[in-house]
Backbone as XML, in Angstrom:
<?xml version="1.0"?>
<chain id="A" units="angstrom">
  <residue number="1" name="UNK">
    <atom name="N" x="38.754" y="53.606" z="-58.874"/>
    <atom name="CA" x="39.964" y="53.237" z="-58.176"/>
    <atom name="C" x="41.155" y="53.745" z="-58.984"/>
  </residue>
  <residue number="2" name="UNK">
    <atom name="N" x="42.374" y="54.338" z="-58.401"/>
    <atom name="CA" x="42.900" y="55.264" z="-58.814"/>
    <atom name="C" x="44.388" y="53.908" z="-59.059"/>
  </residue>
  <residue number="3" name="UNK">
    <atom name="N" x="44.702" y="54.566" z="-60.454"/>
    <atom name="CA" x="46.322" y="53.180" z="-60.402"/>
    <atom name="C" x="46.906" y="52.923" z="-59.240"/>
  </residue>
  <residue number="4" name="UNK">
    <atom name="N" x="47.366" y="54.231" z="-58.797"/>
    <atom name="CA" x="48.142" y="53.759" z="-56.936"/>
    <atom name="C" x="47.566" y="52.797" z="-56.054"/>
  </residue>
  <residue number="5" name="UNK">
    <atom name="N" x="46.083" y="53.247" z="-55.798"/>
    <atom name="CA" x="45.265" y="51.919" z="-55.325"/>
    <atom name="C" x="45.143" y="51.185" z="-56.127"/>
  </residue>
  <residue number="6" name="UNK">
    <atom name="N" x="45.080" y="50.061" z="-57.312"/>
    <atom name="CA" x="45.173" y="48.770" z="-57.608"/>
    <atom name="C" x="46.899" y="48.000" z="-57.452"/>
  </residue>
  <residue number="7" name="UNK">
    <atom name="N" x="47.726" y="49.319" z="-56.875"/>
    <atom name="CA" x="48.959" y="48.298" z="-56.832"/>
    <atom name="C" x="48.493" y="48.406" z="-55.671"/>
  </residue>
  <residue number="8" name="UNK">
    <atom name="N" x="48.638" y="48.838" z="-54.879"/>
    <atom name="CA" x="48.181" y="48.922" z="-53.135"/>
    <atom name="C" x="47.457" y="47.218" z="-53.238"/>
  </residue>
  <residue number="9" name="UNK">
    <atom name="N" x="46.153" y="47.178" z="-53.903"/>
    <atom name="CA" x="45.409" y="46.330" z="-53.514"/>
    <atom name="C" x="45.973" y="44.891" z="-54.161"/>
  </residue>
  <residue number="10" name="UNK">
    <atom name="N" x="46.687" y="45.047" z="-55.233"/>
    <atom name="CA" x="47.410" y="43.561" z="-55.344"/>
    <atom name="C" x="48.545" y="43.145" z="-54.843"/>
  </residue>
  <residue number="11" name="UNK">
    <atom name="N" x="49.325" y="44.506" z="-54.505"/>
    <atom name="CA" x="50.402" y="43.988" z="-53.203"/>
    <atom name="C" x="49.594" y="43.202" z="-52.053"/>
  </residue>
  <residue number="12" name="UNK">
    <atom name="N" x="48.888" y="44.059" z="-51.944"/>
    <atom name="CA" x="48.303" y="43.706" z="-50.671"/>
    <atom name="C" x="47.971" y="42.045" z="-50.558"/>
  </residue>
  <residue number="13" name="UNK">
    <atom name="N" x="47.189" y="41.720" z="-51.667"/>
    <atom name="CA" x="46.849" y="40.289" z="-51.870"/>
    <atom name="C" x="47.906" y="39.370" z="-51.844"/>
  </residue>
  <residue number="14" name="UNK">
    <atom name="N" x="49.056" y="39.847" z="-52.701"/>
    <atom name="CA" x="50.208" y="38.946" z="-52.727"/>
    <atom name="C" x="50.662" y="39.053" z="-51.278"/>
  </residue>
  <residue number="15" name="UNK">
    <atom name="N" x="50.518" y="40.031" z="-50.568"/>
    <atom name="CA" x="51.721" y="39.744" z="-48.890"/>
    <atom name="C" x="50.973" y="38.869" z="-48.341"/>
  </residue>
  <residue number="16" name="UNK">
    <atom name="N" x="49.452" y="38.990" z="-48.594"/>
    <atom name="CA" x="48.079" y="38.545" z="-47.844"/>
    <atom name="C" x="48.666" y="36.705" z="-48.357"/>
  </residue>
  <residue number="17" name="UNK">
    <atom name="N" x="48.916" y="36.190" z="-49.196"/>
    <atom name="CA" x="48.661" y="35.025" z="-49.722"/>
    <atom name="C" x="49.798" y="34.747" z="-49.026"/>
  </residue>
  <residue number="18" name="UNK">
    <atom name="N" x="50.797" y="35.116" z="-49.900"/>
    <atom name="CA" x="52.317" y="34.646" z="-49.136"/>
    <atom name="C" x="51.799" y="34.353" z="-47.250"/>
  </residue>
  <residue number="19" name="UNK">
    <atom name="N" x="52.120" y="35.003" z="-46.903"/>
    <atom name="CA" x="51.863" y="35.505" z="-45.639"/>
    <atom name="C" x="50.708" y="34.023" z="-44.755"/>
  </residue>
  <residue number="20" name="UNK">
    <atom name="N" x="49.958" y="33.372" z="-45.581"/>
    <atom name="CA" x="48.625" y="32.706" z="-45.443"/>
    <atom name="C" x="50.004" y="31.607" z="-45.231"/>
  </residue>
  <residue number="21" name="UNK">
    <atom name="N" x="49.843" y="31.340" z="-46.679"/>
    <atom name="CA" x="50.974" y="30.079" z="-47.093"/>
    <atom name="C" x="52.253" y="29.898" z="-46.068"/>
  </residue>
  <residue number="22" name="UNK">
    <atom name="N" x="52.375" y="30.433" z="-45.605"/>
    <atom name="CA" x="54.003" y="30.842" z="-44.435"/>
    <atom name="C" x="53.080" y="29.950" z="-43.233"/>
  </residue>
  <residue number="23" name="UNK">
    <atom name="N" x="52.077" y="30.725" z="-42.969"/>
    <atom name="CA" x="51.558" y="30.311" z="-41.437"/>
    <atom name="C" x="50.626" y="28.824" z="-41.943"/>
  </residue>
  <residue number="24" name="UNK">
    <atom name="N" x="50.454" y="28.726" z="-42.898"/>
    <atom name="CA" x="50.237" y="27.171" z="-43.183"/>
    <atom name="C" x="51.323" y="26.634" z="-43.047"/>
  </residue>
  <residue number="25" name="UNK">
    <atom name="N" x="52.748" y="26.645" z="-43.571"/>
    <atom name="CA" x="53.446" y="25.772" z="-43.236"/>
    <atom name="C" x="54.119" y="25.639" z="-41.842"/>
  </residue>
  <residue number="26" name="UNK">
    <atom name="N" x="53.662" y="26.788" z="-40.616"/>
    <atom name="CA" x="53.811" y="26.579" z="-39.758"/>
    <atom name="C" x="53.299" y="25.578" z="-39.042"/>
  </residue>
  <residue number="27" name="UNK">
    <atom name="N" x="51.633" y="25.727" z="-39.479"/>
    <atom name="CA" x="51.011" y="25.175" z="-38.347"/>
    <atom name="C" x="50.970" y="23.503" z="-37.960"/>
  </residue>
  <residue number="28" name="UNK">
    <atom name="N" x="51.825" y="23.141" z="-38.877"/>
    <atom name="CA" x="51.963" y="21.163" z="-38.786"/>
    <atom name="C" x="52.775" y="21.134" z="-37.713"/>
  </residue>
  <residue number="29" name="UNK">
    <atom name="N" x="54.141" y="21.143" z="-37.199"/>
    <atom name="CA" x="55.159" y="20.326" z="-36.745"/>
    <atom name="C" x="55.007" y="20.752" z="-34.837"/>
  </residue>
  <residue number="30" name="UNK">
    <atom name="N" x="55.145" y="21.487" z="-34.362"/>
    <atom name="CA" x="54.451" y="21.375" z="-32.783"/>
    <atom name="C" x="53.749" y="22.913" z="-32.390"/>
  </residue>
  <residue number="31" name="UNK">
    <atom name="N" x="53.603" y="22.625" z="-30.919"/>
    <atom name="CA" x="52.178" y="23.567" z="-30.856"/>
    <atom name="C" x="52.937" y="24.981" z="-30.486"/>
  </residue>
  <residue number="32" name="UNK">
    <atom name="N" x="54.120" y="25.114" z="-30.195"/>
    <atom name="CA" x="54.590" y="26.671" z="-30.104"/>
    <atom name="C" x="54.790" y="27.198" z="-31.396"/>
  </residue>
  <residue number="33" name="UNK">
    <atom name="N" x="55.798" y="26.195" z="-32.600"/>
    <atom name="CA" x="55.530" y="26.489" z="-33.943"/>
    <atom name="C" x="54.164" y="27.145" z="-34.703"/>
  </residue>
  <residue number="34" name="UNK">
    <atom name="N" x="53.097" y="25.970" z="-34.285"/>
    <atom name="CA" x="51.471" y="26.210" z="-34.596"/>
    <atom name="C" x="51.319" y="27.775" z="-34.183"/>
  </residue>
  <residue number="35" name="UNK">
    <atom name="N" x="52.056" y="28.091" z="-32.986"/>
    <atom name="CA" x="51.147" y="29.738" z="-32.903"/>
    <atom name="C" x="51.441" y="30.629" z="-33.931"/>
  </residue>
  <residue number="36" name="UNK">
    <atom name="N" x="52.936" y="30.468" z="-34.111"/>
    <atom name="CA" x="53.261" y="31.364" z="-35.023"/>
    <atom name="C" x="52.698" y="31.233" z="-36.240"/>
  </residue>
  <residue number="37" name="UNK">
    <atom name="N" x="51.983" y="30.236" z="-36.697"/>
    <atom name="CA" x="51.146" y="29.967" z="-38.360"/>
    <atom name="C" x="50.313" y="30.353" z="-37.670"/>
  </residue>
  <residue number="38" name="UNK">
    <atom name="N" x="49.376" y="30.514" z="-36.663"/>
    <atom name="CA" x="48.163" y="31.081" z="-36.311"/>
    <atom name="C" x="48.306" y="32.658" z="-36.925"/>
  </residue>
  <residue number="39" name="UNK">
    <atom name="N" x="49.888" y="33.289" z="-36.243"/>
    <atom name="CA" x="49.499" y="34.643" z="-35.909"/>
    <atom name="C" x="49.798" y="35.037" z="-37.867"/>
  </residue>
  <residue number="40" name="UNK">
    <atom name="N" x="50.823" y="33.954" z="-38.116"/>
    <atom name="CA" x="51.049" y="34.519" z="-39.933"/>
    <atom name="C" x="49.430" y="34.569" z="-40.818"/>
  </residue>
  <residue number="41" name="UNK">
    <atom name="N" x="48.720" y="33.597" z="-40.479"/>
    <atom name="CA" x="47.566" y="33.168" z="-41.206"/>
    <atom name="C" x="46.596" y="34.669" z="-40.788"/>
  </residue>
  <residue number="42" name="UNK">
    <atom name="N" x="46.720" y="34.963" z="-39.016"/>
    <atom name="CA" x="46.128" y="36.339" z="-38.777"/>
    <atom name="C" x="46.181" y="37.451" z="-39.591"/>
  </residue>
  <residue number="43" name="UNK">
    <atom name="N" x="47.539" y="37.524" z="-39.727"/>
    <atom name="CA" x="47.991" y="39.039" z="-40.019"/>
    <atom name="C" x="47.773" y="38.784" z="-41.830"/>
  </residue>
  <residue number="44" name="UNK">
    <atom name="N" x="48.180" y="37.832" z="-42.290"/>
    <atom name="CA" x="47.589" y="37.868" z="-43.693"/>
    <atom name="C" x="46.210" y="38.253" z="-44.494"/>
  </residue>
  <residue number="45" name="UNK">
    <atom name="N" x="45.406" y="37.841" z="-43.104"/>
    <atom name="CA" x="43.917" y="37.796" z="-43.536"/>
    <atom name="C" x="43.592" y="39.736" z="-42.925"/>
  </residue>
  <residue number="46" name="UNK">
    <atom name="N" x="44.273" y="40.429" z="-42.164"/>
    <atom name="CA" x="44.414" y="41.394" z="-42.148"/>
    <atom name="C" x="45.011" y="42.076" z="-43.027"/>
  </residue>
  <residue number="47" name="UNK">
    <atom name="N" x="46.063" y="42.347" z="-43.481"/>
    <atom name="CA" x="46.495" y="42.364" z="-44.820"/>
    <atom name="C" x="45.669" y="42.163" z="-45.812"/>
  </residue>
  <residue number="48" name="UNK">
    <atom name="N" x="44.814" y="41.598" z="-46.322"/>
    <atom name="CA" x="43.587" y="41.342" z="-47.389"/>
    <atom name="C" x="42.876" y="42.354" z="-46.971"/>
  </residue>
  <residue number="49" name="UNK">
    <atom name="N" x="42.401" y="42.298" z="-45.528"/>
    <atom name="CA" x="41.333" y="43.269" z="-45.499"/>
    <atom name="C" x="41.202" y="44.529" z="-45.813"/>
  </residue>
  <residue number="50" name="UNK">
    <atom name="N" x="42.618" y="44.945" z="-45.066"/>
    <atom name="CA" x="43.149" y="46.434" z="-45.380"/>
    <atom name="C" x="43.141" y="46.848" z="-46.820"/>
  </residue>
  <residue number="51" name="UNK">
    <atom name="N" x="43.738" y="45.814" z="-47.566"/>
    <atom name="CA" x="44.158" y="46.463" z="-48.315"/>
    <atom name="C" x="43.220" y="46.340" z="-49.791"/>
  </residue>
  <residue number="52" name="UNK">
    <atom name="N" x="41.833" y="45.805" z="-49.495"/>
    <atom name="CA" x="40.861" y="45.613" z="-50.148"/>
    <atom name="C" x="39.545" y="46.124" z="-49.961"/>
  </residue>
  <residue number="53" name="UNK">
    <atom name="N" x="39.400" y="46.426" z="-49.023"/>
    <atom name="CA" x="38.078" y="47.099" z="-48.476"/>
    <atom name="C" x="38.344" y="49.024" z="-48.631"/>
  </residue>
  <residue number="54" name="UNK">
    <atom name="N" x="37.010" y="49.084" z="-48.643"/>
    <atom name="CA" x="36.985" y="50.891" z="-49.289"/>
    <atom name="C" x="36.535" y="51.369" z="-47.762"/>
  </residue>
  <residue number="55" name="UNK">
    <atom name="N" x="36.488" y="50.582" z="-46.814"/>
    <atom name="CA" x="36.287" y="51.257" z="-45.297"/>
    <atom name="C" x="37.590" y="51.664" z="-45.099"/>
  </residue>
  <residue number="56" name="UNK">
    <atom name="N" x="38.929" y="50.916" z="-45.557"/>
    <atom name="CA" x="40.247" y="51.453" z="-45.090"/>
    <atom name="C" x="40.789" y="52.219" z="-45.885"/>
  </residue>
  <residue number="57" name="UNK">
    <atom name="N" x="40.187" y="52.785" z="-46.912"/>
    <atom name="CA" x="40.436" y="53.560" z="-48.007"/>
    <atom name="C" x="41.350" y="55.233" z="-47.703"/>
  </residue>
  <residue number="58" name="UNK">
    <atom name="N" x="40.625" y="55.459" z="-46.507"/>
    <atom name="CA" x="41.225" y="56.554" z="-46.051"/>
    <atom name="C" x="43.025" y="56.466" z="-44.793"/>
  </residue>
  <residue number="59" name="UNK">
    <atom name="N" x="43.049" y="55.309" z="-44.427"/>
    <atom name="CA" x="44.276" y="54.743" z="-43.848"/>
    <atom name="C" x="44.776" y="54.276" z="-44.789"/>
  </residue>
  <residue number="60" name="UNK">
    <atom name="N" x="44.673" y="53.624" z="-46.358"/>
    <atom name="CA" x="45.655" y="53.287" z="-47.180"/>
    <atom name="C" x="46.298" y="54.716" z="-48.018"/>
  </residue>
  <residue number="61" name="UNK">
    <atom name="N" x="45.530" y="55.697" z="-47.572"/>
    <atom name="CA" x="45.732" y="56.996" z="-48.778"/>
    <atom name="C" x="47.053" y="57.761" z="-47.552"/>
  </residue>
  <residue number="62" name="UNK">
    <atom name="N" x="46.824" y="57.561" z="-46.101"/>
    <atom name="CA" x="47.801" y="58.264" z="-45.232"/>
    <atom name="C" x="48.994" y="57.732" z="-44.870"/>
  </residue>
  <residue number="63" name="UNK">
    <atom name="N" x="48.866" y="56.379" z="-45.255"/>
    <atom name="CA" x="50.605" y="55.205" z="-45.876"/>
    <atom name="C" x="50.724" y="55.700" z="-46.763"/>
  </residue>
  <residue number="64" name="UNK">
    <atom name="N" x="50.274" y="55.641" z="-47.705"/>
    <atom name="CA" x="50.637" y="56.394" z="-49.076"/>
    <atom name="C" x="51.808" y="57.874" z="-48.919"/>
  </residue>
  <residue number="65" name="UNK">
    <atom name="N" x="50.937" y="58.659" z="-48.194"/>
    <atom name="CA" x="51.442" y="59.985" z="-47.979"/>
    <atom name="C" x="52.889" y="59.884" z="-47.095"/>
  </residue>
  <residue number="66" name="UNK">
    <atom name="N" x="52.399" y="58.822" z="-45.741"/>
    <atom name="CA" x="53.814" y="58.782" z="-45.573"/>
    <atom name="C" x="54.681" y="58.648" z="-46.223"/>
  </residue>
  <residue number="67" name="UNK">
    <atom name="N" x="54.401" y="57.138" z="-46.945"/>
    <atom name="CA" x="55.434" y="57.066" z="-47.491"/>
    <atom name="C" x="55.934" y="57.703" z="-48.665"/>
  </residue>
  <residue number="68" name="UNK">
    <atom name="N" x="55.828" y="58.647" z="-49.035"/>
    <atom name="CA" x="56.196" y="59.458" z="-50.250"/>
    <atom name="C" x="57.217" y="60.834" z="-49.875"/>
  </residue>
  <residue number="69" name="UNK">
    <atom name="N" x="56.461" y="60.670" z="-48.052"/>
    <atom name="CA" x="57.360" y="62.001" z="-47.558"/>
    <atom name="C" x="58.602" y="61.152" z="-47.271"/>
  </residue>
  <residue number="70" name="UNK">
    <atom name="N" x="58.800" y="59.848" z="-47.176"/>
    <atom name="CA" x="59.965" y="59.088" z="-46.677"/>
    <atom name="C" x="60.836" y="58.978" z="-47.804"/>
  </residue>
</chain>
């Protein structure tokens, strides 16, 4: 794993956690609130995946590229 990918993959964890923690504190107070901690808790646990798994290895290397041309 190349330095660029281990920041990739601990950003990733930190947006992933944050991101968890957000849609936890959504999901208490009523049920339209609750969706939105559904969809934060979603996209966090997507976020982990991406950015930890060596199946997405080749979509984290073409963010990369974008963003370098940006």
């Amino acid at each position: 794993m190349k330095l660029n990918e281990k920041w990739i993959v601990y950003g990733g964890w930190i947006v992933s956690g944050l991101s968890v923690l957000a849609g936890a504190a959504f999901i208490w107070p009523h049920f339209h609130v609750a969706l939105l901690g559904f969809v934060l808790i979603y996209m966090g646990v997507r976020i982990f995946n991406f950015s930890t798994f060596k199946e997405y290895e080749e979509k984290r290397m073409k963010i990369l590229e974008s963003l370098r041309k940006w």
